[in-house]
N, C-alpha and C positions, 0 to 999 in steps of 0.2 A: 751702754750704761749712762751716757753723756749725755744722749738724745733729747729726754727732757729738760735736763738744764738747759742744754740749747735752744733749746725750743725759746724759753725762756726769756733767756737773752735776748733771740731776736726778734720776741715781742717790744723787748722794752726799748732797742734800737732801730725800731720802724716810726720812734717818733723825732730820733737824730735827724737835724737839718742844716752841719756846720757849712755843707757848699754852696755857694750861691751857684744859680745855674747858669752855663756860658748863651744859653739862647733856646726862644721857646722848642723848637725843634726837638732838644737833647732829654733823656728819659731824665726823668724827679730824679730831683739829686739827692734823695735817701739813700738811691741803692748806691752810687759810689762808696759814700762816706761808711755805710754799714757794711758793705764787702771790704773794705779799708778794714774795719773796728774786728771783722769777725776773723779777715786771716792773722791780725795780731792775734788774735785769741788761741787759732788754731795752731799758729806756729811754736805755741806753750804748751800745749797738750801733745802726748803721743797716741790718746786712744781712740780721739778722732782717724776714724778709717776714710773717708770722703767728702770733698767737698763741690760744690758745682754753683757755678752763678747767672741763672740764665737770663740774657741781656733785656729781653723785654719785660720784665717783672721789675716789682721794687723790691721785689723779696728776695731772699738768700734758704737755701734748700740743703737740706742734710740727703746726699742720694741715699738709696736705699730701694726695698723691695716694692713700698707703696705702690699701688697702685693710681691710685689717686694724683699721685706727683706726676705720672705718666700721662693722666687722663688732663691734665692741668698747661702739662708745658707741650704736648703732642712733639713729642722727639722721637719718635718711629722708632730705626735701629739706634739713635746715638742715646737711647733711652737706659744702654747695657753699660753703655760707658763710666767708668768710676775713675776716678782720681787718688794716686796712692800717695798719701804723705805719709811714708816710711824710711826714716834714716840707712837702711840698709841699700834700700833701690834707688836713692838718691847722691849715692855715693860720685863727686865728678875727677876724677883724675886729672891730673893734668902733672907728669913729668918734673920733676923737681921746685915745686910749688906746694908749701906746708899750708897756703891758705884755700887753698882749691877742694879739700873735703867740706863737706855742708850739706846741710839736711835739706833746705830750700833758697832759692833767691827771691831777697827781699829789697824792694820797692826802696830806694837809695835818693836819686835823684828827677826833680821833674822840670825839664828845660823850658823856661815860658818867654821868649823874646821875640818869635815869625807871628804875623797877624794873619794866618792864614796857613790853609794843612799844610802839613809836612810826611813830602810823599819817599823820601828815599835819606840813607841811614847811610856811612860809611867810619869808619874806627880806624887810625892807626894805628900801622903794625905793631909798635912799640910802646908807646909812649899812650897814655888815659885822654884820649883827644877824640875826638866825638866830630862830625861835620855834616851837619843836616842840611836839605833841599827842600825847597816848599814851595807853596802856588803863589807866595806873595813875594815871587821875581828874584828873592834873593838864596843866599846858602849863609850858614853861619859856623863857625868855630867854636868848640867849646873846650876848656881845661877841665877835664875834671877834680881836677886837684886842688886849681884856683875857685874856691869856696867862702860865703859869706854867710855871717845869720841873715836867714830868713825875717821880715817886717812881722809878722802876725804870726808863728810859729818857731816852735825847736829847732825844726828842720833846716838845713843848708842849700842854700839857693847860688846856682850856678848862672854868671853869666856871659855872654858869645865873648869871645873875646877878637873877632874877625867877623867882619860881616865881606860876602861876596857880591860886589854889584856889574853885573852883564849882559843877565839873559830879561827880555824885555816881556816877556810871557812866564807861565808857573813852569819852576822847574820840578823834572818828573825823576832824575835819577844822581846819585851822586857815585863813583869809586874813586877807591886813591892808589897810586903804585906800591906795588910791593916796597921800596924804600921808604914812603913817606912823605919823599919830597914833592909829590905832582898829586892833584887832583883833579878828575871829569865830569864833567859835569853836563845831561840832558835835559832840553824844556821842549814844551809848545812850539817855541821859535825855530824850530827842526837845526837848532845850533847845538854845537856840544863843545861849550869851551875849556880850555885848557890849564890850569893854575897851577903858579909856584907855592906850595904851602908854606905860612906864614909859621916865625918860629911861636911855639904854643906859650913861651915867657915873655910878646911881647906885651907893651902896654896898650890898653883898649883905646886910649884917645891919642895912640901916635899919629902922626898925619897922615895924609894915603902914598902908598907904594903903589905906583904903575907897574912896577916889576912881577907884582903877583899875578897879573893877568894876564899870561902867556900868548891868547890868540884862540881864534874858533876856527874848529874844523868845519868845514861846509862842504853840504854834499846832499843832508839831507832835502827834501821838501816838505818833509810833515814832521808830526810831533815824535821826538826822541824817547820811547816809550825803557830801555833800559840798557844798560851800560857794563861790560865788564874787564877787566884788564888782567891780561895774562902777561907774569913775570919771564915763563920762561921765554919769550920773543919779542919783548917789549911793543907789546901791538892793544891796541885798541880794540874792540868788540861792542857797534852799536845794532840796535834792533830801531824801528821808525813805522808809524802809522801809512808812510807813503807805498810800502810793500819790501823794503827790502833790507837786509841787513850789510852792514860793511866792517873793514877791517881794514885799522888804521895805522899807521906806523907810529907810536907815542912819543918819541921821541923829539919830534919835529911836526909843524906844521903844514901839512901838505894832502892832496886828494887822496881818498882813501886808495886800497891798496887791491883790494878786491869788492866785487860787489855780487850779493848772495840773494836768489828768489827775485831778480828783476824783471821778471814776467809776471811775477807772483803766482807763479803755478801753484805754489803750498799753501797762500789765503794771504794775511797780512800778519805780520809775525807779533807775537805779545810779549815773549820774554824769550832770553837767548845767555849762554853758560857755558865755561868751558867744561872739557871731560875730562875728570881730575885723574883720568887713569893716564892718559893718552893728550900733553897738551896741545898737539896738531892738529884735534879734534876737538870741534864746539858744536853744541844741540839747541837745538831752538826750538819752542812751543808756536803755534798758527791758530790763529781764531776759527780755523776752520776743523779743528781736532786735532790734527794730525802731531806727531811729536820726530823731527827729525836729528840725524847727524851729519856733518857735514866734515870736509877735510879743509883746514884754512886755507892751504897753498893752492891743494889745484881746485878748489869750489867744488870737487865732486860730493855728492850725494849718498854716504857709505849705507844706510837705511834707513827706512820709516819706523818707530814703533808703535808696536803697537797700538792701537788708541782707546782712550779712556773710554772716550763719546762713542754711542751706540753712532752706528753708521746714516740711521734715520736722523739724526739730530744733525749731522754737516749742513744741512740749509739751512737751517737755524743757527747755524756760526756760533758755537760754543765753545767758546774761548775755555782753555786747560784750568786757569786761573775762576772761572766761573763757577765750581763746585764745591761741595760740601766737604767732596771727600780729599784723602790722599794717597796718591798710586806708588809706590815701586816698582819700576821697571829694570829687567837687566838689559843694559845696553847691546852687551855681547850679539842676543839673537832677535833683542826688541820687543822679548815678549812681557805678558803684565806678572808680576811677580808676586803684588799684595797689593790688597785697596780696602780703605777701612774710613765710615764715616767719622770725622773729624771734628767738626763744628758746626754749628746751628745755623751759617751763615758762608757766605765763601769765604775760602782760602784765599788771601790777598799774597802772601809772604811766606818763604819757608827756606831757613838757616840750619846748617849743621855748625857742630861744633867742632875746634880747631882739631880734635882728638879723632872725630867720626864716633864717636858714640851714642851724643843725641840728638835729636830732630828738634828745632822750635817750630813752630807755627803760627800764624797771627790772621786775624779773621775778623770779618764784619761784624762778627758779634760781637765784639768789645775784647774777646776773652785770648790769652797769649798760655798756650798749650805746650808743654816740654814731653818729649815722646825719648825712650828707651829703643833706640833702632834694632836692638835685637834680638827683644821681647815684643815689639812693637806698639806696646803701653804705655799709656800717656800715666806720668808722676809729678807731673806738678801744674796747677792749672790758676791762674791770676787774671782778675778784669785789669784792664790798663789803662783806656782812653773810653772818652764818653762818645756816643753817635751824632756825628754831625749830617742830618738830611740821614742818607742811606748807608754812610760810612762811617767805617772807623779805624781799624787799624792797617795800613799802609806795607810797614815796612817792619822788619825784627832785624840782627844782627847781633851775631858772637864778636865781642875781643880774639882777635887772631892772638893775643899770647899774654893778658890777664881777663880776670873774673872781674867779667861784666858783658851783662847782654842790654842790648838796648831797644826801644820800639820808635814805632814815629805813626801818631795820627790826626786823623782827619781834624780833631779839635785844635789844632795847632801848637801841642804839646810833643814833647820827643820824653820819654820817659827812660832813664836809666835803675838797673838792677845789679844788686852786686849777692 
């Protein structure tokens, strides 16, 4: 019944031009500002059933049965795909938490201080503290709590309140310990150093502490493509462009502890994760398709699964990360369990939340997707960062234990959602 006034609307908001644009590369900057204008819109109405924003248009689209829409945006199968803004299937739990019901997450804060992308996202466990990684050599801190008026807007502008200076090349990966007090950090530099985290009340123009710079692990010889830290052994988990992955003992600075695919029998690894069931157990994705598990202590090999990639495609080195779509596999036997086009662009990124309910997803298309794991339906669907060259969105990430998700892209913005 909406449809026409919509329509409407987004006639008369395709001649909105409040952003300047960051560079000519990046699409007209209508369609940021009008996908801004339209989900305020939408987020007021309930009888809006769908909304989609596809990244290479300036337009903004009501999905629906058209055919025309289809024949316009050529989205094959993700042409089925709808977006349900419904207070009912948006409901998020979270365990003694009176603000965690909500209909959608909305567009909160946007972090602007790295001159360059920001490829990796990590949150403290407790406390609203944010710590992004970027190509332009540094990492930074942010309060979320510590808040100003914004110069030319309503809006509250956050800023770093710690800057990280070490790694001499772009850094590619950030995590923090399960306490808080340590953060790791991966670049180009195939360093991955080590830091004491700064407390988030201190003040921005204190002097420098040497103490927050713990020391780098070395080991690798190439780029430290992703990072992850397991509490229950206090070990380290890097993946590296050079072919192999290691395991580090976090506590201390010292050679790694084991060292995984150093023949590179399995291709060169691109992203590597513990098994949240079994933490003795970490899986790793290979450019070469393949998706394994391995045992940290004795390096053994427990299986391969499944693979995404047709078999024909291994010479073609197609990276897991490189698709459109996204798989569930059960680890148990490795076989594929679900796979369902996703976005218009690859899957760069993809978050569960703290509860295991829902899936986020972040993608070259600009657009940051919330998926229902056990309906397998995507409900809520947001553009976030603008395309810089062939990228854009990097990195997502849930608050381990408040409401807030956050993104980091190529435009060298970190965008926070509450």
């Amino acid at each position: 019944p909406n449809r026409s006034k919509l329509q409407d609307m987004l006639a008369n908001l395709r001649d909105v031009d409040d952003l300047p644009s960051l560079q000519p590369s990046v699409a007209p900057s209508s369609r940021p500002s009008s996908s801004r204008l339209i989900e305020h819109e939408i987020n007021r109405t309930d009888e809006v059933e769908a909304l989609t924003f596809p990244p290479s248009s300036g337009k903004s689209f009501i999905m629906g049965t058209d055919e025309a829409l289809e024949s316009e945006l050529g989205l094959g199968e993700l042409a089925g795909l709808t977006v349900a803004n419904e207070a009912d299937s948006l409901t998020y739990d979270i365990a003694n938490n009176k603000d965690a019901l909500r209909k959608t997450w909305n567009p909160k804060f946007t972090l602007r201080s790295h001159f360059d992308g920001i490829r990796g996202l990590a949150f403290h466990p407790v406390e609203p503290v944010l710590i992004t990684a970027s190509e332009d050599h540094t990492l930074k801190m942010w309060n979320l709590q510590k808040t100003a008026p914004a110069k030319k807007s309503a809006s509250l502008d956050v800023e770093p309140i710690y800057t990280f200076r070490a790694h001499t090349g772009p850094v590619l990966c950030v995590v923090m310990s399960s306490n808080g007090e340590q953060c790791y950090s991966g670049g180009t530099d195939g360093l991955i150093h080590g830091w004491n985290t700064t407390n988030p009340n201190i003040d921005p123009y204190d002097s420098y502490d040497p103490s927050v710079l713990r020391g780098a692990f070395v080991g690798h010889t190439d780029a430290v493509w992703g990072l992850v830290y397991s509490g229950a052994h206090q070990r380290l988990l890097s993946c590296s462009a050079d072919g192999t992955i290691r395991l580090w003992k976090a506590t201390e600075i010292a050679p790694a502890l084991n060292i995984f695919n150093d023949n590179q029998e399995m291709g060169i690894p691109s992203s590597v994760d513990l098994v949240s069931s079994d933490p003795s157990l970490m899986v790793a994705s290979f450019n070469s398709g393949y998706t394994s598990i391995f045992n940290m202590e004795t390096r053994q090999r427990i299986l391969t699964l499944e693979s995404s990639v047709d078999t024909s495609m291994y010479q073609k080195k197609t990276q897991i990360k490189q698709t459109k779509k996204i798989y569930t596999v059960g680890n148990l036997f490795g076989k594929l369990i679900h796979s369902m086009v996703a976005h218009l662009d690859a899957v760069t990124s993809l978050a569960v939340d703290p509860n295991g309910l829902y899936l986020m997803s972040g993608s070259h298309d600009c657009s940051i997707r919330l998926w229902n794991l056990e309906s397998k339906t995507c409900i809520q669907e947001f553009t976030a960062h603008r395309k810089k060259f062939d990228e854009s969105i990097h990195d997502v990430a849930f608050h381990p234990s408040k409401c807030y998700i956050a993104s980091a892209g190529a435009d060298a913005l970190a965008k926070v959602f509450v």
